[in-house]
N, C-alpha and C positions, 0 to 999 in steps of 0.2 A: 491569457496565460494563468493570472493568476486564479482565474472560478476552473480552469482544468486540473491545478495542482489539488484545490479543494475538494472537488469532486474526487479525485483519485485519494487524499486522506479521509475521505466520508467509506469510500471502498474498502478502505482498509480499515478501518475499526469497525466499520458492519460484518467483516469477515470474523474479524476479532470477537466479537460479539456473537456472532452463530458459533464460533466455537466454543467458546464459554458454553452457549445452551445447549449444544448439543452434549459435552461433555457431562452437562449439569442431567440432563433427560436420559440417555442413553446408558448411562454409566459404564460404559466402555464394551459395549456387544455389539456396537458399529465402527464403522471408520471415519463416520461422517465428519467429525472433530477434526480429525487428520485432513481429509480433503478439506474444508473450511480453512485451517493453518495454512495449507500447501498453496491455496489461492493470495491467501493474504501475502505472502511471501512473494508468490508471483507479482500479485501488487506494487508490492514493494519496491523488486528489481527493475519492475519494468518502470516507474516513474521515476526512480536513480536514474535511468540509462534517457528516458525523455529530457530530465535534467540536463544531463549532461550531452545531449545532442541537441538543444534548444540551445545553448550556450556554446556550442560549438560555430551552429547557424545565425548565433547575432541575434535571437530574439528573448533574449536575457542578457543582463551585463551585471559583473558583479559590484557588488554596492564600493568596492575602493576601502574597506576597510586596514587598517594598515594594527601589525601585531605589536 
């Protein structure tokens, strides 16, 4: 679980990262920045939503931290 969570925050700052270059090359006469972001974000949502259905299924538990 835990090299799957990494792997998906490796995904997402590589996304983050081709947008930066892209924005930084392009200077804005493409979209490719845009789609770069719109992945990253996908990223994003989709391993919240893995989180929170791994823990649903019992293959995560939460550490008991108490507020």
């Amino acid at each position: 679980m835990r090299i799957l969570v990494a792997v998906a925050f490796v995904l997402i700052l590589g996304s983050l990262a081709s947008a930066l270059f892209f924005m930084m090359r392009d200077k804005g006469t493409t979209n490719r920045a845009v789609h770069s972001l719109m992945l990253r974000v996908g990223f994003s949502v989709a391993l919240f939503l893995f989180i929170l259905f791994a823990n649903w299924m019992g293959w995560i538990h939460s550490t008991g931290i108490r507020y």
